[in-house]
C-alpha positions as CSV (number, residue, x, y, z in Angstrom):
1,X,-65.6,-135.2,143.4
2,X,-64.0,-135.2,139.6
3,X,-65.3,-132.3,137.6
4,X,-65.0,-133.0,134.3
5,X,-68.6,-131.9,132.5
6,X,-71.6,-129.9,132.7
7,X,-73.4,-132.3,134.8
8,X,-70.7,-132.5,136.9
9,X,-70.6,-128.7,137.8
10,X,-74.4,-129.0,138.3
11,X,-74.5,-131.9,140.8
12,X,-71.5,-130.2,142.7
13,X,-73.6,-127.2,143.4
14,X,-77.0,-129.3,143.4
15,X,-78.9,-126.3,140.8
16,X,-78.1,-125.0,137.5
17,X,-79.8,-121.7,138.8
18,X,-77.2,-121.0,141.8
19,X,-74.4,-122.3,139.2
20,X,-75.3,-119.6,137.0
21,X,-75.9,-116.8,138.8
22,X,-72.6,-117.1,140.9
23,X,-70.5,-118.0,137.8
24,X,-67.4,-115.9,137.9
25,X,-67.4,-115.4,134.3
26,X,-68.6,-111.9,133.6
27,X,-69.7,-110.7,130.2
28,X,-68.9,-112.4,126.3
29,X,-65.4,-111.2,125.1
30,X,-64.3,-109.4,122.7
31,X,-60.3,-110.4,122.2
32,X,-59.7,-106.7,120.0
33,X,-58.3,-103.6,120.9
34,X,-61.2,-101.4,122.9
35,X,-61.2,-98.2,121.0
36,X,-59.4,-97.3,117.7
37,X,-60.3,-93.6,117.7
38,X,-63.3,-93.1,120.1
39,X,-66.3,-95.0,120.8
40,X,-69.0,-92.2,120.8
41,X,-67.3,-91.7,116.8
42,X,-66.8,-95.1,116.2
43,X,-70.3,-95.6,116.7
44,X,-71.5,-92.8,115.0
45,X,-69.9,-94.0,111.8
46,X,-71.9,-97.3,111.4
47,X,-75.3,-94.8,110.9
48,X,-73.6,-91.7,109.4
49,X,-70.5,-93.3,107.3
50,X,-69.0,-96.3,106.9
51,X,-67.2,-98.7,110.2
52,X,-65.1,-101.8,110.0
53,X,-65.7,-104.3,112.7
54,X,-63.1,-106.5,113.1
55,X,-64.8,-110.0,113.9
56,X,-61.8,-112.2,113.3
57,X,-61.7,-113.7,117.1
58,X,-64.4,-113.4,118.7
59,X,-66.4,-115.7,117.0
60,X,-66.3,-120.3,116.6
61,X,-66.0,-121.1,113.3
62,X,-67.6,-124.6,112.6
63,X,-66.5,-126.0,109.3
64,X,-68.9,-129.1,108.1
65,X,-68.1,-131.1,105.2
66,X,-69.5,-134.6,103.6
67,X,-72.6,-136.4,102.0
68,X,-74.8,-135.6,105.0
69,X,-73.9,-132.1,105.7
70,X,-77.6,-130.6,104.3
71,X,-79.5,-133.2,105.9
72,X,-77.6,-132.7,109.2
73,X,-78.3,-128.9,109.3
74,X,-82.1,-129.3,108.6
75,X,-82.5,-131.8,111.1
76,X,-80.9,-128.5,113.3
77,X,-82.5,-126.1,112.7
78,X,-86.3,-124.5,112.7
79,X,-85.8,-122.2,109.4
80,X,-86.2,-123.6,106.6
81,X,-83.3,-125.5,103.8
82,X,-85.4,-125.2,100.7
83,X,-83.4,-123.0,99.1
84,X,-79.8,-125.0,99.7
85,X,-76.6,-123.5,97.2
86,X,-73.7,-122.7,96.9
87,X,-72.9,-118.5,98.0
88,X,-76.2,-118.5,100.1
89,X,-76.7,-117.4,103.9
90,X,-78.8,-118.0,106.4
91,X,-79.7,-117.6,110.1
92,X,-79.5,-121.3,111.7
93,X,-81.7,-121.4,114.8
94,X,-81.4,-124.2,117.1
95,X,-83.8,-125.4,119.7
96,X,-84.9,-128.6,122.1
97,X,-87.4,-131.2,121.5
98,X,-89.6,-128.8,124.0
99,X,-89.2,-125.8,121.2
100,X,-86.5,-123.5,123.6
101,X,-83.5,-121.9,122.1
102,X,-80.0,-123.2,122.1
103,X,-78.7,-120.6,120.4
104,X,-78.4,-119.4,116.7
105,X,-75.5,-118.2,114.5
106,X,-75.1,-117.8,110.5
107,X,-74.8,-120.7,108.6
108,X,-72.5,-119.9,104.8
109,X,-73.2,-122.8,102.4
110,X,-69.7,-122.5,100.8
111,X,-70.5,-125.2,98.6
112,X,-73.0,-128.3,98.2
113,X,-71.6,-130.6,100.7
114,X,-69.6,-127.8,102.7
115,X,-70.7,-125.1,105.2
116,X,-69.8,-122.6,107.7
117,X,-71.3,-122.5,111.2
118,X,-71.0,-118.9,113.0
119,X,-70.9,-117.4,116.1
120,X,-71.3,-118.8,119.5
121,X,-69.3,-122.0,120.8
122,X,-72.4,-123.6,122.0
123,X,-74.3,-123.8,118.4
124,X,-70.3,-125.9,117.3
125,X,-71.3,-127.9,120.4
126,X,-74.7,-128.5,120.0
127,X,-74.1,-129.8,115.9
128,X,-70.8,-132.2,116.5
129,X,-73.0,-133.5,119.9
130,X,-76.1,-134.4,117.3
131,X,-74.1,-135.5,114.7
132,X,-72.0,-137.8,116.9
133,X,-75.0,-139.4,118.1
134,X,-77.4,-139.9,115.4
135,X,-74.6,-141.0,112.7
136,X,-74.2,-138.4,110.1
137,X,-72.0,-138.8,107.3
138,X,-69.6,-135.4,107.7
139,X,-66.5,-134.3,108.7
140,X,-66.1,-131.5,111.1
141,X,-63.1,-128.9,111.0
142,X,-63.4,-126.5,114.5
143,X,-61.9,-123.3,114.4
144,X,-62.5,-121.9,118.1
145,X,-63.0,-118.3,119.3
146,X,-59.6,-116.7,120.1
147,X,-60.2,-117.2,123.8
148,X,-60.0,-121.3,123.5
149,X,-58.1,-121.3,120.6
150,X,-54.5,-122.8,121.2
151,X,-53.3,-121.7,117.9
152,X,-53.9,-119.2,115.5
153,X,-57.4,-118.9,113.9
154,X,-58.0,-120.4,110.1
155,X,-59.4,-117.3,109.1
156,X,-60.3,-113.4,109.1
157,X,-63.9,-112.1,109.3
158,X,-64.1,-107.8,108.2
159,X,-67.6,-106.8,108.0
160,X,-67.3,-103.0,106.4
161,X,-70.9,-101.4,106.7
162,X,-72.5,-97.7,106.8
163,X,-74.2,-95.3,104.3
164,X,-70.6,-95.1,102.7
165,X,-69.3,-98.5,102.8
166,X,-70.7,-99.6,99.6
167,X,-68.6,-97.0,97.7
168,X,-65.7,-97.6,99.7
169,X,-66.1,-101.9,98.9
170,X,-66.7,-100.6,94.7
171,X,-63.3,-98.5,95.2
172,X,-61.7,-101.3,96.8
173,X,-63.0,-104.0,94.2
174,X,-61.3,-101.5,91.2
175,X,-65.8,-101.5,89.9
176,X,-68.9,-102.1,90.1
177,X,-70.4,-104.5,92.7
178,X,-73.4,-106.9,91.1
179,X,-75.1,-109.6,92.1
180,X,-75.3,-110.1,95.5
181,X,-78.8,-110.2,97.2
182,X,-79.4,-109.7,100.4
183,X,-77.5,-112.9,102.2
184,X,-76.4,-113.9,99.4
185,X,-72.9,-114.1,98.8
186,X,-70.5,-113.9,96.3
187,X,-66.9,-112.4,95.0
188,X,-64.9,-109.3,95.2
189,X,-61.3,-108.2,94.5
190,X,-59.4,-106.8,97.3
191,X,-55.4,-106.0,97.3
192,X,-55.3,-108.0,94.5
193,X,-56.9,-111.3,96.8
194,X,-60.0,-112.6,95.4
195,X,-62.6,-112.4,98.6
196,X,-65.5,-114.3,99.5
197,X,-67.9,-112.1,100.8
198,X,-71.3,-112.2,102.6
199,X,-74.5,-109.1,101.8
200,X,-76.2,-107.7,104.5
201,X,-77.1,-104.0,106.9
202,X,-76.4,-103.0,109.8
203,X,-79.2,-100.1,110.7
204,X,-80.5,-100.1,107.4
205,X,-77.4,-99.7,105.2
206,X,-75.8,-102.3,102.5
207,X,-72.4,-104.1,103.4
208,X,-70.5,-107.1,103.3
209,X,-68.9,-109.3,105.6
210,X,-65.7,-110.5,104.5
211,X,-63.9,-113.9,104.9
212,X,-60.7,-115.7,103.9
213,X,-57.5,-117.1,104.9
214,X,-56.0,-115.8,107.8
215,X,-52.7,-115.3,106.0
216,X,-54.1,-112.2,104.1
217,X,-55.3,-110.6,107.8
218,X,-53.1,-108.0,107.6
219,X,-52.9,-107.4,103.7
220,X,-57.3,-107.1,103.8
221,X,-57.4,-105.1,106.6
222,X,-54.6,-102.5,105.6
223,X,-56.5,-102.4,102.2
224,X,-59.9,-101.1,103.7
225,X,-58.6,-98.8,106.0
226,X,-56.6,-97.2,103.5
227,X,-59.5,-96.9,100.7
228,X,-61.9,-96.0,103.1
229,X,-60.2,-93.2,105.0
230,X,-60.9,-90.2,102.6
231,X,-64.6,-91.7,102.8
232,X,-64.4,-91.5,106.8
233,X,-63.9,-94.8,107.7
234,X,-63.1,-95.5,111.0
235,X,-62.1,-99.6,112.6
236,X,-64.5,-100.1,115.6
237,X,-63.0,-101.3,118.8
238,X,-64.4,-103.9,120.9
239,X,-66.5,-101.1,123.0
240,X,-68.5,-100.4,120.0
241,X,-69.0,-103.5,119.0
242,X,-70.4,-104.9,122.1
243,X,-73.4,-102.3,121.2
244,X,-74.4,-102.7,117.6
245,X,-76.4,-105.4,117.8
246,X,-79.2,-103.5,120.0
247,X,-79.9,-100.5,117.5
248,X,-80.2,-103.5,115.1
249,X,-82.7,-105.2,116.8
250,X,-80.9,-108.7,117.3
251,X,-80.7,-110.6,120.6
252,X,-77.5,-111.5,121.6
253,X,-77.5,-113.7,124.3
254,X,-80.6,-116.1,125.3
255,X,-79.5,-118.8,128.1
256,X,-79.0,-122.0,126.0
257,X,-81.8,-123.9,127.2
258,X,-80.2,-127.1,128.1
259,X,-79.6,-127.1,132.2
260,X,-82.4,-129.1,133.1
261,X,-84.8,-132.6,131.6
262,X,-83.7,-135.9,131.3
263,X,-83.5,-136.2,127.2
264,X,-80.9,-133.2,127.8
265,X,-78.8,-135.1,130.5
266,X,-76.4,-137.1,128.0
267,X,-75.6,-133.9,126.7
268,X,-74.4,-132.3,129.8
269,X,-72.3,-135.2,130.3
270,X,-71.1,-135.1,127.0
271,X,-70.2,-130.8,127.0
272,X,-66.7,-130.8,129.0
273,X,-66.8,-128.7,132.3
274,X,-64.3,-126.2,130.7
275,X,-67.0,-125.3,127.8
276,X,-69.0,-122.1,127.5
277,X,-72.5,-123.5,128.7
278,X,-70.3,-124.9,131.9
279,X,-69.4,-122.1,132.8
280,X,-71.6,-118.5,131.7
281,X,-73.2,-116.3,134.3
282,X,-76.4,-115.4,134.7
283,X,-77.0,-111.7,135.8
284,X,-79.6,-109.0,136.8
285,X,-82.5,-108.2,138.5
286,X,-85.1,-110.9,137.3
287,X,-85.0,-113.7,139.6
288,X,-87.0,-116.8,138.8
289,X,-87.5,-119.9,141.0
290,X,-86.1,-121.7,138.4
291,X,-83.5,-121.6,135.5
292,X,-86.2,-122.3,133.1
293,X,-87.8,-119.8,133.9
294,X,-84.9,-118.2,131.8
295,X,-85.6,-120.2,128.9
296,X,-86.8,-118.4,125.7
297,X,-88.7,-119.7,122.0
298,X,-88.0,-118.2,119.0
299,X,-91.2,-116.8,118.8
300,X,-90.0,-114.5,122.2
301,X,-87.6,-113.1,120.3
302,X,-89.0,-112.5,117.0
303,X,-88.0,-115.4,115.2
304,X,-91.4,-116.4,114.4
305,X,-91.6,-115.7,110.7
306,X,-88.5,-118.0,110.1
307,X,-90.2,-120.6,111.9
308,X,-91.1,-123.0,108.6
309,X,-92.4,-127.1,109.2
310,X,-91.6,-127.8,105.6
311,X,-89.0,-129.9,107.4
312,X,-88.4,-132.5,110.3
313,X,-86.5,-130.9,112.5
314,X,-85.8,-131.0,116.5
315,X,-88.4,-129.1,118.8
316,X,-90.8,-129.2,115.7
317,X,-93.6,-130.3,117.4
318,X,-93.3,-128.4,120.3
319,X,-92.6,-125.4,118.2
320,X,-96.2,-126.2,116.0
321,X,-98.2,-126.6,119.4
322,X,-96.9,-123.2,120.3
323,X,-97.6,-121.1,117.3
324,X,-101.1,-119.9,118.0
325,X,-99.8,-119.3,122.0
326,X,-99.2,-115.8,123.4
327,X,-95.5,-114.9,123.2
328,X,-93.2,-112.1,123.7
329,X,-92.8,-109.3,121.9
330,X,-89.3,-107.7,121.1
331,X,-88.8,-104.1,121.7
332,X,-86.3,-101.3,122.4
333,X,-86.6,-99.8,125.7
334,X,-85.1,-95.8,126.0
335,X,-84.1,-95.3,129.9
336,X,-85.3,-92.1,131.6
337,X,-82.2,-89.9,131.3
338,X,-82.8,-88.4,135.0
339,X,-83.0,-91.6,136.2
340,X,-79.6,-93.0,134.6
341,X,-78.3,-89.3,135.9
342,X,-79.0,-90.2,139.1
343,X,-77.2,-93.5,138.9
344,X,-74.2,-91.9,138.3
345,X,-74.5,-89.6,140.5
346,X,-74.7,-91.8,143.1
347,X,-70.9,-93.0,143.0
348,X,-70.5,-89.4,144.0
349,X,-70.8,-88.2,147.7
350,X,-72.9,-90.1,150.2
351,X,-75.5,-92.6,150.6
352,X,-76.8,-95.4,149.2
353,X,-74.8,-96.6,145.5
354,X,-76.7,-98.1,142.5
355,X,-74.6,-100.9,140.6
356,X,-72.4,-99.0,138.7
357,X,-72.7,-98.5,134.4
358,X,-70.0,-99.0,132.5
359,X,-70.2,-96.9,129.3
360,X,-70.9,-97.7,126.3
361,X,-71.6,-101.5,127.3
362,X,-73.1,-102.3,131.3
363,X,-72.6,-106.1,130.6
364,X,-71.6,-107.4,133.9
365,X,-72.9,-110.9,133.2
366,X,-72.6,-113.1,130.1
367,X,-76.5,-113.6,129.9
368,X,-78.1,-110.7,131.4
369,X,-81.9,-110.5,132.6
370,X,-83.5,-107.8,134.3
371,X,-87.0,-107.3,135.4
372,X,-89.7,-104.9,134.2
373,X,-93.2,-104.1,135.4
374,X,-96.2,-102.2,134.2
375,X,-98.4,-101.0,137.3
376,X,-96.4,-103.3,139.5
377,X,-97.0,-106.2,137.7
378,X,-94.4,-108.5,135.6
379,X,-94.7,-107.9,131.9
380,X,-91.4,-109.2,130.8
381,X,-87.4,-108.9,130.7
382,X,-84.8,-106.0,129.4
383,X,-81.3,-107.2,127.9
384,X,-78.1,-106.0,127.5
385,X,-77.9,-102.1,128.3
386,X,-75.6,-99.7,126.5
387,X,-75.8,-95.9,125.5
388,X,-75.6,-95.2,121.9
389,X,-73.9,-92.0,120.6
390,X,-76.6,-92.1,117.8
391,X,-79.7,-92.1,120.1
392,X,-78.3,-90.0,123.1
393,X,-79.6,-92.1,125.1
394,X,-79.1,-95.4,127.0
395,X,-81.3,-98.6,125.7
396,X,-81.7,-101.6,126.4
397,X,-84.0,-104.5,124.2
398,X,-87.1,-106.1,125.7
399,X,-89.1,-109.0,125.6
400,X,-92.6,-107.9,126.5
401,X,-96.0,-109.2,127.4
402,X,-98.6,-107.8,124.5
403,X,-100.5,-105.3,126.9
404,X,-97.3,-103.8,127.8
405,X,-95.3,-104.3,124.1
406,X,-97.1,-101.0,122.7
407,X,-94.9,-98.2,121.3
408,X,-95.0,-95.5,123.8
409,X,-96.3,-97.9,126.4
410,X,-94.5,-96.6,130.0
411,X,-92.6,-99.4,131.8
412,X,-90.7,-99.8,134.9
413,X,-87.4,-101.6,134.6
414,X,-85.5,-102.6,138.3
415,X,-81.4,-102.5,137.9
416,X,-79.2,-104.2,139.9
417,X,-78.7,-107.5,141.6
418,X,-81.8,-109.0,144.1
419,X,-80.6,-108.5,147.7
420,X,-78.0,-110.3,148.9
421,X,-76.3,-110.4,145.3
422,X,-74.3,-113.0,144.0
423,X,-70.9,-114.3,144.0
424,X,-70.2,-113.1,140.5
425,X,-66.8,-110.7,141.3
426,X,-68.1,-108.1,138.8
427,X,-70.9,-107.1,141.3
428,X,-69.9,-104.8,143.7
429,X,-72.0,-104.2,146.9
430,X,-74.9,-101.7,146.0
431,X,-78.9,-101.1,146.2
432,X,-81.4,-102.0,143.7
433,X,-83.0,-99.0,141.8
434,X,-85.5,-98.7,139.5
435,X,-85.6,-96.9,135.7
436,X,-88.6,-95.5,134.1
437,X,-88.3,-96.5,130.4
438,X,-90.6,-95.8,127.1
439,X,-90.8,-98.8,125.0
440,X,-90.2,-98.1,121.7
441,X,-90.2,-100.0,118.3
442,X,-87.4,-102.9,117.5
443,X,-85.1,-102.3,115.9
444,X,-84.7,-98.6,117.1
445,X,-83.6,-97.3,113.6
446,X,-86.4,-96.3,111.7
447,X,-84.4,-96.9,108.6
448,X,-83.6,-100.5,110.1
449,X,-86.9,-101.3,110.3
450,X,-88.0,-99.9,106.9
451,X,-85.5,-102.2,105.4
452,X,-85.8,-105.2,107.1
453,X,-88.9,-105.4,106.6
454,X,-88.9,-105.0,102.7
């Protein structure tokens, strides 16, 4: 049989569920060096000084020009257009006609008729696929992630962020920095480069994300590092980055929920077979009878404010019937540390092995769920582990059932693979164990939180 899309990989194995989980992909990459210093420091320096993440390759950049391009993106996406400019931001959340998550990435309204679409492959895919078919009037300009990327990528991305990293930006721009609100962008000076530049935290703390041609790579980057060391500013390698986004509070990988339903079977023909959605794994101890069990709404993972019907807009209606529903609640879970010390210890010596943790980041699959229980009973799912330096502790994030989504609330999380396993070749042959977590708020940081939410 010729394998050439989505739906063909899925008839070949006869169920997007055993596709998944025995995909041999293992977790999202990050094409940058792993450490620069250390990881625990590295860390550290996003909630005590100032970091630079490098997020020049890891990301699809998604260039959309033409008449259309506004009327495009709010036929995409649940949150709300209203306020369309020039050097504005947003998050661009995309879902089904049933109100499940594609995906969602950062759309940068570079001008009237031009934007930037960022982050995942599959939110590039799921716009050119809509567009395509329903006729808009734009253009599109693809800059893949490094890892599909044949050439060399159009641009850099610097985000510089920490207590410290305003000060360190002011140095750099030779003065003040005014006017940007938070995502909102705007202008800086930088090595004598005029730089485009985006407002937001990480953990509570102002920075800006930086973009621009990727002939002035090098000259940017040397720049920062150089102004910012006296400050203590250290470049984050990939291991730290593969963490941040957890003591922030955002969710980084929901399955894209597009495996199954007729009205979504033109589209797995359409996505080639070599694509990201083709070819993901699906990890960790939950294990549902079907792959939509896997499937998430914005209002699971706190999304439900940005939720606005002042717009037509795919999944709208399913999205309206499900407002007033019971949903998941996002939280932080802390691991029990003697039950993450006896993990360890059980690649030591005899008897039976746990599936191993690999520090800071246990991402052995690209969309990780695991299972957790309150009293024995299913309450919800925990995501992505890692340790943090700044907690001293392993965490995970959660999407909880509300009688078990209460701060201090004790839940049950199982780690490892069901019995029998999968084919995935990051799993290596070990027992099923179970963790005693707290649930704590989301995100973690109490700063975070306090500033979010003003």
């Amino acid at each position: 049989m010729s394998v050439s899309t989505l739906q063909d990989k899925i008839d070949e194995v006869g169920d997007p569920l055993a596709m998944l989980r025995n995909a041999p992909s293992g977790p999202y990459q990050f094409p940058i060096k792993a450490e620069f210093t250390n990881w625990r420091d590295e860390q550290e320096a996003w909630r005590q000084g100032a970091v630079l993440f490098d997020q020049s390759f890891h990301m699809t950049d998604l260039y959309i020009e033409g008449p259309d391009t506004r009327r495009l993106c709010e036929f995409l996406a649940v949150n709300s257009m209203a306020n369309w400019r020039r050097d504005v931001a947003k998050q661009f959340v995309l879902c089904t006609e049933d109100g499940y998550l594609v995906g969602d990435a950062i759309i940068f309204i570079l001008e009237e008729e031009k934007v930037n679409i960022v982050n995942k492959p599959m939110n590039a895919n799921w716009v050119m696929y809509h567009a395509e078919k329903h006729g808009f009037d734009v253009e599109f300009d693809l800059d893949p992630r490094a890892l599909d990327n044949k050439g060399r990528r159009k641009g850099y991305r610097f985000e510089v962020q920490g207590p410290e990293a305003w000060g360190i930006l002011e140095k750099l721009n030779g003065g003040p920095i005014e006017g940007f609100k938070f995502f909102g962008m705007g202008e800086i000076n930088i090595a004598g480069r005029c730089v485009r530049a985006l407002r937001h935290g990480m953990a509570g703390a102002a920075g800006l994300e930086l973009f621009g041609p990727f002939d002035d790579y090098d000259r940017i980057r040397d720049a920062i590092l150089e102004t910012g060391a006296p400050e203590g500013l250290l470049a984050a390698g990939s291991k730290t980055y593969s963490t941040v986004a957890h003591e922030s509070g955002w969710f980084p990988s929901p399955l894209p929920a597009i495996y199954t339903g007729e009205a979504l079977a033109d589209y797995r023909k359409w996505l080639p077979a070599t694509s990201l959605e083709a070819n993901l794994s699906l990890g960790g101890s939950f294990l549902g009878p079907s792959v939509e069990d896997y499937y998430l709404t914005p209002y699971d993972i706190g999304y439900g404010h940005i939720v606005k019907f002042d717009h037509e807009f795919i999944g709208r209606d399913a999205l309206e019937r499900r407002q007033g529903e019971p949903h998941r609640h996002k939280r932080t879970l802390l691991w029990s540390k003697d039950d993450v010390v006896r993990i360890f210890a059980s690649q030591l010596g005899d008897g039976e092995r746990y599936k191993f943790m690999d520090m800071p980041a246990s991402h052995y699959a690209t969309c990780p769920y695991d299972d957790v229980r309150k009293g024995g009973k299913p309450v919800g799912i925990s995501h992505y582990p890692v340790y943090t330096s700044n907690v001293r502790s392993w965490i995970s994030l959660a999407l909880l059932d509300e009688d078990a989504a209460g701060p201090g609330t004790e839940v049950v999380l199982t780690w490892g693979e069901p019995d029998g396993g999968s084919d995935k070749p990051t799993v290596e042959h070990h027992a099923q164990t179970t963790v005693a977590c707290t649930v704590e708020p989301c995100p973690i940081s109490v700063t975070a939180r306090e500033t979010y939410k003003a």
